[in-house]
PAZAPA-4460 file (N, C-alpha, C; in steps of 0.05 Angstrom, whole numbers, plus 32768, in hexadecimal, padded with zeros to 4 digits):
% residues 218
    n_x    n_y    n_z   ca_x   ca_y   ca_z    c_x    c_y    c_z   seq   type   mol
   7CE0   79DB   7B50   7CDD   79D5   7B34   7CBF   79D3   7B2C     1      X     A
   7CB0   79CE   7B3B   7C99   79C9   7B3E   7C85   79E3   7B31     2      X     A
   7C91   79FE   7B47   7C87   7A0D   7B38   7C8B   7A1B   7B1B     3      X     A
   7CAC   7A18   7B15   7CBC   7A1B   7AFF   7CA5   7A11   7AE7     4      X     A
   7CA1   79F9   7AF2   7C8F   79EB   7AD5   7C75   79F6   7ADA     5      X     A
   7C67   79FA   7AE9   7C49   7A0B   7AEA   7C4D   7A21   7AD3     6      X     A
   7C5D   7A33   7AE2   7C63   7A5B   7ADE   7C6A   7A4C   7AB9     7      X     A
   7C7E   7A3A   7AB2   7C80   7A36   7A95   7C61   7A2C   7A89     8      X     A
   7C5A   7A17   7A95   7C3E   7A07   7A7E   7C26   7A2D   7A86     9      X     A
   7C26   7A36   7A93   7C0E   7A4A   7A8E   7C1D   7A5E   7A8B    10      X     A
   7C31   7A67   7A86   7C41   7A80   7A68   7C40   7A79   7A52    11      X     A
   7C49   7A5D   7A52   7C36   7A4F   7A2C   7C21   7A51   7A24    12      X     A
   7C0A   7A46   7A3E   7BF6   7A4F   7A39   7BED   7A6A   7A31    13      X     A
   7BF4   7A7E   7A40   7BEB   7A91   7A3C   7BFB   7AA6   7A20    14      X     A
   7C0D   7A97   7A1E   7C10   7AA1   7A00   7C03   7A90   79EB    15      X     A
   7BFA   7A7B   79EF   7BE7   7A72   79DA   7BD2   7A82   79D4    16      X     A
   7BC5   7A89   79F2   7BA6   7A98   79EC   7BAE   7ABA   79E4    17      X     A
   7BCA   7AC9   79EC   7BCD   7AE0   79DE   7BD2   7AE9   79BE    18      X     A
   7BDD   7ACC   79BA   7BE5   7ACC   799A   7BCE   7AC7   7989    19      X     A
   7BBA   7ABC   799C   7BA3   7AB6   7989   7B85   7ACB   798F    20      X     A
   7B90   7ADB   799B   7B81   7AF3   79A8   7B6E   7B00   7983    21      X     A
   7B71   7AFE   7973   7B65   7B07   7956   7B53   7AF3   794F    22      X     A
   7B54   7ADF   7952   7B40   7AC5   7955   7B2A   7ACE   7967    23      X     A
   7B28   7AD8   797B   7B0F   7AD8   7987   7AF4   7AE9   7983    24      X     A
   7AFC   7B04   7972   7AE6   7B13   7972   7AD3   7B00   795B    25      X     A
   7ABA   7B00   7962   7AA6   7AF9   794B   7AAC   7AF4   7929    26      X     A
   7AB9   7B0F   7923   7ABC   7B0D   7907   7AD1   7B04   78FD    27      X     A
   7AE5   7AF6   7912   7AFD   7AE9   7907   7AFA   7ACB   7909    28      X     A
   7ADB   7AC6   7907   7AE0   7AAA   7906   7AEF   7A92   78FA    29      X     A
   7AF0   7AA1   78DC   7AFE   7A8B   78CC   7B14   7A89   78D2    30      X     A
   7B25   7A98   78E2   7B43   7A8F   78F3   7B49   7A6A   78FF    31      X     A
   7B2B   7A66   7901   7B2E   7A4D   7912   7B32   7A38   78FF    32      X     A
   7B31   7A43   78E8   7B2D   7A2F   78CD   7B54   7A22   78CE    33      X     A
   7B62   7A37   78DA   7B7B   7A2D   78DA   7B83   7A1F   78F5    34      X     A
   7B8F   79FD   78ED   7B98   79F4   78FE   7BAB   79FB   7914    35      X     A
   7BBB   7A10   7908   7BC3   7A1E   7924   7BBB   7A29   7938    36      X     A
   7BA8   7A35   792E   7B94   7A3B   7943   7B85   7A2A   7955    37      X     A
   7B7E   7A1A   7947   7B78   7A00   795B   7B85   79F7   796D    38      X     A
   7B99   79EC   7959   7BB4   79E1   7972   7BB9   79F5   798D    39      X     A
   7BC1   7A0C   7979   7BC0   7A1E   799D   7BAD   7A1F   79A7    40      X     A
   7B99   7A1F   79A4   7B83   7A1B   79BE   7B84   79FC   79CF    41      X     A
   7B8B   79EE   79C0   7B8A   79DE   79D1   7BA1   79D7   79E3    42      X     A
   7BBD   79D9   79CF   7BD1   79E2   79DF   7BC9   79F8   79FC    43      X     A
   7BBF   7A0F   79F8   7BBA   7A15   7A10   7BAA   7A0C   7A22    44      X     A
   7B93   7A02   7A1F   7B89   79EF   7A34   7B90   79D8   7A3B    45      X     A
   7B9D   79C5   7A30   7BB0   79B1   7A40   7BC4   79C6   7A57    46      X     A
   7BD7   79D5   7A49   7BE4   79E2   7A53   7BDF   79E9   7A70    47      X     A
   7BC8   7A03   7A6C   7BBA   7A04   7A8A   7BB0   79EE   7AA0    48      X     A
   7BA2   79DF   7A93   7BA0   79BE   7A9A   7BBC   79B9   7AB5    49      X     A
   7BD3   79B1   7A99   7BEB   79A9   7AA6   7BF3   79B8   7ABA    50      X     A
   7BF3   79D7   7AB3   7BFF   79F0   7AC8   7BE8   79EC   7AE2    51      X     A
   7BD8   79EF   7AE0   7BC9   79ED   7AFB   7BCF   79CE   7B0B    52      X     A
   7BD1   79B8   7B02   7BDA   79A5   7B0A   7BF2   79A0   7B13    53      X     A
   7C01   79A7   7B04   7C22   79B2   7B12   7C1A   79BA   7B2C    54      X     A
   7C0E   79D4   7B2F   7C11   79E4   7B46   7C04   79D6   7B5A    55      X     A
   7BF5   79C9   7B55   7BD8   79BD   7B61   7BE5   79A2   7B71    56      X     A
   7BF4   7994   7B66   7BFD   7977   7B64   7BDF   7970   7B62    57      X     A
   7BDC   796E   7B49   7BBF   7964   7B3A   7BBF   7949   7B2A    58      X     A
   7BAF   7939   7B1E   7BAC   792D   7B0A   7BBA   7941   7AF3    59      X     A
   7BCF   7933   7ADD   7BDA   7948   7AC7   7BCD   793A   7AB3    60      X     A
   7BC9   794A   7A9E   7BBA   793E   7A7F   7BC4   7923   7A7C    61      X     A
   7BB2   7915   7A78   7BB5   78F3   7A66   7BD0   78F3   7A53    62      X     A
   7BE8   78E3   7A5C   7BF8   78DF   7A45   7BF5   78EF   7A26    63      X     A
   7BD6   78D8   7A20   7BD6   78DA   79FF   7BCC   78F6   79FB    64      X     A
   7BB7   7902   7A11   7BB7   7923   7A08   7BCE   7933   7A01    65      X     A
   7BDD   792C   7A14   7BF5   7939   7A14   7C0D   7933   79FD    66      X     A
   7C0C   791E   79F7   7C20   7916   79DF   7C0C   7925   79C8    67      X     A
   7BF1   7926   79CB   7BDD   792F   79AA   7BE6   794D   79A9    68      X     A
   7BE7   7963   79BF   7BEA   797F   79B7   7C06   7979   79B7    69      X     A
   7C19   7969   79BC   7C39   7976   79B5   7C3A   7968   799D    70      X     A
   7C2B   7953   7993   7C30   7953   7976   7C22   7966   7959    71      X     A
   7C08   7967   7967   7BFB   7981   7954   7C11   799C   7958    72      X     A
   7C1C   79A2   796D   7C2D   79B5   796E   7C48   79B7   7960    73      X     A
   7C4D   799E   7962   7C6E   7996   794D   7C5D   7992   792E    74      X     A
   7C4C   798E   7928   7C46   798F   7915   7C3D   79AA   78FE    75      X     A
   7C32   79BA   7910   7C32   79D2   790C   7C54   79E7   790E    76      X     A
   7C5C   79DA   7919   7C76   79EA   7911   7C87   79E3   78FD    77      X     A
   7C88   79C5   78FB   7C99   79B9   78DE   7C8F   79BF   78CA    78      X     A
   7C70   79C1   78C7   7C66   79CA   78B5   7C68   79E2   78A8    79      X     A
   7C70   79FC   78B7   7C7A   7A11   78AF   7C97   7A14   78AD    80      X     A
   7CA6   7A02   78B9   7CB8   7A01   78B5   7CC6   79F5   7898    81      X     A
   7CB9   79E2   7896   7CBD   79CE   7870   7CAD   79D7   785C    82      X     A
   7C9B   79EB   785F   7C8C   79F9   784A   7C7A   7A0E   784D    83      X     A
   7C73   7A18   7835   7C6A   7A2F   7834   7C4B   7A30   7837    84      X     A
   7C3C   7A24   7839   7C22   7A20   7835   7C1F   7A1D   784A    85      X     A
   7C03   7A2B   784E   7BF1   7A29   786F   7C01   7A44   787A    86      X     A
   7C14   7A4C   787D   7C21   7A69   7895   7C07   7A77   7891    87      X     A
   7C08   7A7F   78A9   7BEF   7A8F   78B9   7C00   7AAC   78A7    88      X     A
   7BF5   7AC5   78A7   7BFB   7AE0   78A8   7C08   7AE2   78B7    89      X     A
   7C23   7AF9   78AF   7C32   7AFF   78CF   7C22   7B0D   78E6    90      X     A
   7C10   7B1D   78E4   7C03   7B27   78F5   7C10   7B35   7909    91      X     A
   7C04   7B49   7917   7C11   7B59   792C   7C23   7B53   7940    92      X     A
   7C33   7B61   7946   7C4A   7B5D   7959   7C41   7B59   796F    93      X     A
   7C46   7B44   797A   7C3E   7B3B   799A   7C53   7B45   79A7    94      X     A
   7C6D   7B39   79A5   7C86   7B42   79AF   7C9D   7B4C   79A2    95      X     A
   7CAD   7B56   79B0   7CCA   7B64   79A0   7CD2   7B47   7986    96      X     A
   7CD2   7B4B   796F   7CD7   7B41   7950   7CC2   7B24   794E    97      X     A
   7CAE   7B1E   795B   7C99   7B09   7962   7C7D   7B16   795C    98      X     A
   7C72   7B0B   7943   7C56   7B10   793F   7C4A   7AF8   793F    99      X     A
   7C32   7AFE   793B   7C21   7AE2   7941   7C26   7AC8   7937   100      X     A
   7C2A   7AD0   7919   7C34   7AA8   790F   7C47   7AA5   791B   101      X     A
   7C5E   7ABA   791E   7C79   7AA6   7930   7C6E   7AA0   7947   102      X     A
   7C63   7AB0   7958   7C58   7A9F   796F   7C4D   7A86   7974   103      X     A
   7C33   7A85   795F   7C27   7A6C   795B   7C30   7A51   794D   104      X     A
   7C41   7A63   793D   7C4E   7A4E   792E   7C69   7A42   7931   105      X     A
   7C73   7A5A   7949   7C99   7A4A   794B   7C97   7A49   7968   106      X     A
   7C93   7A5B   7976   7C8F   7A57   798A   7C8B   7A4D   79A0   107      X     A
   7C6D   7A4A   799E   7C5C   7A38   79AD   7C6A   7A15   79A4   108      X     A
   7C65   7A15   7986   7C6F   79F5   7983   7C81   79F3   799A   109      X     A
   7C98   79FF   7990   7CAF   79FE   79A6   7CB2   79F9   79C4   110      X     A
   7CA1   7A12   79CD   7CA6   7A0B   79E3   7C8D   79F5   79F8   111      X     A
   7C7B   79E4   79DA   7C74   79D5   79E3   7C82   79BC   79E1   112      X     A
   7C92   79B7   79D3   7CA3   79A0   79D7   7CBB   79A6   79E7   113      X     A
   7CC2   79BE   79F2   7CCE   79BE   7A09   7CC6   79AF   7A25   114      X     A
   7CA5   79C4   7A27   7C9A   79B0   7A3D   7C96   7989   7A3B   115      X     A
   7C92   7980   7A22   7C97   796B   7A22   7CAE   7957   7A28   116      X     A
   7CC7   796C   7A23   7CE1   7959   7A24   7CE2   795F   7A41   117      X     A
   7CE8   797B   7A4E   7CEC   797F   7A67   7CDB   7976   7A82   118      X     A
   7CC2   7979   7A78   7CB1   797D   7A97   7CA1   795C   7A96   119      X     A
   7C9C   7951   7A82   7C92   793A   7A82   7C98   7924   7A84   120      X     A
   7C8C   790D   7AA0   7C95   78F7   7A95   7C97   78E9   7A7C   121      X     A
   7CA5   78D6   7A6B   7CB3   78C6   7A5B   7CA6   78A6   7A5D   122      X     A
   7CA0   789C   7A46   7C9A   7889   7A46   7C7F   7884   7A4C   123      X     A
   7C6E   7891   7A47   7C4A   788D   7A4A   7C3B   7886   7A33   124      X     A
   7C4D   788B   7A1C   7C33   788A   7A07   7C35   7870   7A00   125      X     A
   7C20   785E   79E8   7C16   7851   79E6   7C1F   784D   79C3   126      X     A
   7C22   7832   79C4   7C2B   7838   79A2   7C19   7846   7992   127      X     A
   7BF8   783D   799A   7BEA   7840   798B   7BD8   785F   798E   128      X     A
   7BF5   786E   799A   7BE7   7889   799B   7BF0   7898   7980   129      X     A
   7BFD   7887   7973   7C0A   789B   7955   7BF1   7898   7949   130      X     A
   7BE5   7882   7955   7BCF   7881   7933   7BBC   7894   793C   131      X     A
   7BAC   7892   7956   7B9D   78A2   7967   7B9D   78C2   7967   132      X     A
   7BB7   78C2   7960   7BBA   78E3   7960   7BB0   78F9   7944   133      X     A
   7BB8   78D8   792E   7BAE   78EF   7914   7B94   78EE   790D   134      X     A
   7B84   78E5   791D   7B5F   78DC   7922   7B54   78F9   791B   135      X     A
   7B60   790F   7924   7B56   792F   791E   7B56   7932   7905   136      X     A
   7B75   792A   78FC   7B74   7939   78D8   7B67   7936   78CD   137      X     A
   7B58   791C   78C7   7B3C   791E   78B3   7B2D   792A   78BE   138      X     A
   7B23   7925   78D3   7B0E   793C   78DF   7B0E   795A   78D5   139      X     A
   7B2C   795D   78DD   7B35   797F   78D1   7B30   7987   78B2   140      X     A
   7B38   7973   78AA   7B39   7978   788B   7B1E   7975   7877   141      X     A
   7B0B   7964   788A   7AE9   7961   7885   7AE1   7980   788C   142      X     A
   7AE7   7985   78A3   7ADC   79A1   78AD   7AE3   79B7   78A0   143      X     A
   7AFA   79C0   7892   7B00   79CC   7880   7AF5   79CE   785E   144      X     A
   7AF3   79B4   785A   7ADB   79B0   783F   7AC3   79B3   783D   145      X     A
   7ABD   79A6   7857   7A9D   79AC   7856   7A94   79D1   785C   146      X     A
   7AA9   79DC   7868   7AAA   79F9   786B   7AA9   7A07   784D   147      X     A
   7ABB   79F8   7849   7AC6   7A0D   782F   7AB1   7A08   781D   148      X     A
   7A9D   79F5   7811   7A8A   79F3   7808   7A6C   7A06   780B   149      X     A
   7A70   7A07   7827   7A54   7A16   7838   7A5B   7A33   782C   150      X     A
   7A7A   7A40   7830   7A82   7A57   7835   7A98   7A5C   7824   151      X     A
   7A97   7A56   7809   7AAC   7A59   77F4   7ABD   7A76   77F4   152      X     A
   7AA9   7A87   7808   7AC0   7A9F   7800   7ABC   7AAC   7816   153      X     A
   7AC0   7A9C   7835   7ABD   7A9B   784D   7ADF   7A9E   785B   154      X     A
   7AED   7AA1   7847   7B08   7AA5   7854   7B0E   7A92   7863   155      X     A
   7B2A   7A90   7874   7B42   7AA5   7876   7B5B   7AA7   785E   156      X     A
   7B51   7A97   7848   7B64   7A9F   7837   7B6F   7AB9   7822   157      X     A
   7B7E   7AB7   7810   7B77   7ACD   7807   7B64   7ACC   77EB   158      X     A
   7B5C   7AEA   77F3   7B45   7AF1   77E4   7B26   7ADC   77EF   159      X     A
   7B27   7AD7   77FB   7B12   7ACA   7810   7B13   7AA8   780A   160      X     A
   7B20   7AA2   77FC   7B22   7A88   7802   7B27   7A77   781B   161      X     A
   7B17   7A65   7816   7B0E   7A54   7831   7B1C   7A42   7844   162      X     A
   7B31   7A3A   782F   7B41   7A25   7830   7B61   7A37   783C   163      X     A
   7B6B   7A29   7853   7B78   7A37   7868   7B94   7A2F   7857   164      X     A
   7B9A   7A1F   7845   7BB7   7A15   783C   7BB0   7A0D   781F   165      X     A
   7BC1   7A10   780B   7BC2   7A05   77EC   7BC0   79E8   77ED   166      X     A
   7BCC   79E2   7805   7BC7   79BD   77FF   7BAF   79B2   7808   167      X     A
   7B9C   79BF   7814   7B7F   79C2   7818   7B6E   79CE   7808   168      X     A
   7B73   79DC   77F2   7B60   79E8   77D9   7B55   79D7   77C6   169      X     A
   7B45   79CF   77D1   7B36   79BB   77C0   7B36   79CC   77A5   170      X     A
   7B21   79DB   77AA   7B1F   79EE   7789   7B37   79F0   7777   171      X     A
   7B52   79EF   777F   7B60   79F5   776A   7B71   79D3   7763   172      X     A
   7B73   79C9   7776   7B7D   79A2   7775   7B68   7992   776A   173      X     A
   7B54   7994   7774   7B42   797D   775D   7B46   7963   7784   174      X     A
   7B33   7950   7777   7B2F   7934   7794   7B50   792D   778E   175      X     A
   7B52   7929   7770   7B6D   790E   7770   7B8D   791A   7781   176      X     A
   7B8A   7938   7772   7BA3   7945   7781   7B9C   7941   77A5   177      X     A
   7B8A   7950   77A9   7B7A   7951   77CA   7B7D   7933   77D4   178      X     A
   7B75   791C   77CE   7B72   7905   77D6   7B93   7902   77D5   179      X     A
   7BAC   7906   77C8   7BC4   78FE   77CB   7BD0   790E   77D8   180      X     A
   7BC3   7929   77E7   7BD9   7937   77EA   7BCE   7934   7814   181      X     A
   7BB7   7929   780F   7BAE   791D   7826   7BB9   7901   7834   182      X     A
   7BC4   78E9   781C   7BCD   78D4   782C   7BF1   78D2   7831   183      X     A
   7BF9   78EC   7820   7C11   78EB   7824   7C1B   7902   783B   184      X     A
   7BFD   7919   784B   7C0B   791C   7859   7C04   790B   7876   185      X     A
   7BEF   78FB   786E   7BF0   78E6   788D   7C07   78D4   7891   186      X     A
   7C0B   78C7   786E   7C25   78BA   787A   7C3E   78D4   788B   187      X     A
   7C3C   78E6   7880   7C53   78F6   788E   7C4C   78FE   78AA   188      X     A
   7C38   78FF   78AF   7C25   7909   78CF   7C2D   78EF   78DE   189      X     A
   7C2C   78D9   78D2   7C2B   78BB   78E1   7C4D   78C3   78E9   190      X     A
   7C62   78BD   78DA   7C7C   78BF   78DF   7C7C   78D4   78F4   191      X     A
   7C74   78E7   78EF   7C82   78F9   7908   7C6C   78F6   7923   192      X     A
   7C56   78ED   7927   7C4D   78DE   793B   7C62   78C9   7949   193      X     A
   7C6D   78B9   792A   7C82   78A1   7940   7C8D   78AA   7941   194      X     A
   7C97   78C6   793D   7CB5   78CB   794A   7CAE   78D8   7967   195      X     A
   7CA1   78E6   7968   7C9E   78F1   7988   7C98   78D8   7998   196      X     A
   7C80   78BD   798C   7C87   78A4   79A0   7CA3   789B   79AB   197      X     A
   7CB3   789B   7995   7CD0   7887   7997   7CE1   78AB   79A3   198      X     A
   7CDC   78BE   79A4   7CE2   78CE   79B9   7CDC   78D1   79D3   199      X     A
   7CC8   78C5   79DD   7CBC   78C2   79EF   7CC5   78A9   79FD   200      X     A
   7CC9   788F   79E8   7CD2   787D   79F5   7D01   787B   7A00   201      X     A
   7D03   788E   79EF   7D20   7890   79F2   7D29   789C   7A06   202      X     A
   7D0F   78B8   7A12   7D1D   78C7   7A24   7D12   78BE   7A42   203      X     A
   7D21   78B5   7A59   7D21   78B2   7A75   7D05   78B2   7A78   204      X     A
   7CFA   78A3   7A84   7CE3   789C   7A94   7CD8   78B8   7AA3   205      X     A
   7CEE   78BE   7AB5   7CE6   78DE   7AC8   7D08   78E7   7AC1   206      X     A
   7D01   78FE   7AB9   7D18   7917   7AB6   7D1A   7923   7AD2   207      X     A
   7D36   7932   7ACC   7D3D   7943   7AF3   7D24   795C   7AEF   208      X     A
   7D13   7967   7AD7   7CFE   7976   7AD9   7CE5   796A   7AD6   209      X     A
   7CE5   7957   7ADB   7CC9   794A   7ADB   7CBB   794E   7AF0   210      X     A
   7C9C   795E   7AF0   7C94   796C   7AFC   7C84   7956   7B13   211      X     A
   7C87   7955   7B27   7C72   794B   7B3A   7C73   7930   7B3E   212      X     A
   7C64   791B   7B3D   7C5C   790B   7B43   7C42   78FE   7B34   213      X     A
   7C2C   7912   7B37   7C16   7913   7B1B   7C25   7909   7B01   214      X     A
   7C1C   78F2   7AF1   7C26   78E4   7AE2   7C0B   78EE   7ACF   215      X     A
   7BF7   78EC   7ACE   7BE1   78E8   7ABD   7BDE   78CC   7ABC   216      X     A
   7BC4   78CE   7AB0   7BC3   78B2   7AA0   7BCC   78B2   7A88   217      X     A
   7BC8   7899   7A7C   7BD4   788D   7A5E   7BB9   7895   7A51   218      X     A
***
């Protein structure tokens, strides 16, 4: 089983870094401007992380690393899933009826909370990793404004707009819309943080695929 979970965490991986294969040349920078893209990168380096450790019987990522990319990952999928704002372009076919947003966007979520329910021990995280985890989104959402200011018609939106999602357009919301449409989605980011906690705390300590012995730290 051991290897079962390796050969899975680095095929995730490496469909993170193939789906995001248009992100890398030079002039596709503003790709990074979308949180998906992020998430999968980092999704894939925990990933590899975990997969070489599997194989290794290594130290495996820190708990709370590990709970942060499966929730940026579930997040990124509900998000396309409950609305229309933010979807990436379908972009080219990676696989038979799978182009890039489904990859990045249904996909990967997926079968990153697979590896979480299946391969991982249960019961590590910390209450106070729900709050800990949404510490990025302002960051993200500063980084995006202060971009879109520098680079107003710096893309990846359309017609070069800067701003990666309508609920991030400052230019067309004004602070008061932006400032509410910001604390109502942390309250919603916070909820589904506690739900992967109180998922975490419901499911078995060690599952019959729980990989190794390597626990990580908290």
């Amino acid at each position: 089983m051991r290897f079962v979970t390796s050969i899975y965490r680095f095929a995730l991986a490496a469909l993170c870094l193939v789906g995001m294969r248009d992100a890398w040349p030079l002039g596709a920078v503003g790709r990074w401007v979308y949180l998906t893209y992020q998430g999968n990168l980092a999704l894939a380096l925990v990933m590899l992380w975990a997969g070489a450790a599997t194989l290794l019987k290594g130290v495996q990522p820190p708990a709370w690393l590990k709970g942060c990319v499966t929730f940026y990952m579930a997040l990124i999928g509900l998000t396309v899933r409950l609305s229309a704002q933010g979807i990436l372009p379908a972009g080219p076919t990676l696989l038979p009826g799978i182009d890039v947003a489904t990859l990045l966007q249904v996909v990967t979520p997926i079968m990153a909370f697979v590896d979480f329910i299946l391969f991982d021990p249960h019961r590590r995280f910390a209450w106070h990793y729900t709050l800990t985890w949404l510490a990025y989104l302002p960051v993200y959402i500063g980084f995006v404004l202060v971009r879109a200011s520098v680079s107003p018609h710096g893309g990846p939106g359309a017609g070069g707009s800067p701003y990666p999602s309508a609920l991030l357009d400052l230019s067309h919301l004004g602070w008061g819309r932006m400032t509410v449409n910001m604390a109502e989605g942390l309250v919603c980011y916070f909820a589904l943080a506690l739900a992967l906690f109180l998922v975490d705390r419901i499911l078995p300590a060690a599952t019959p695929l729980t990989a190794g012995p390597a626990r990580g730290r908290r």
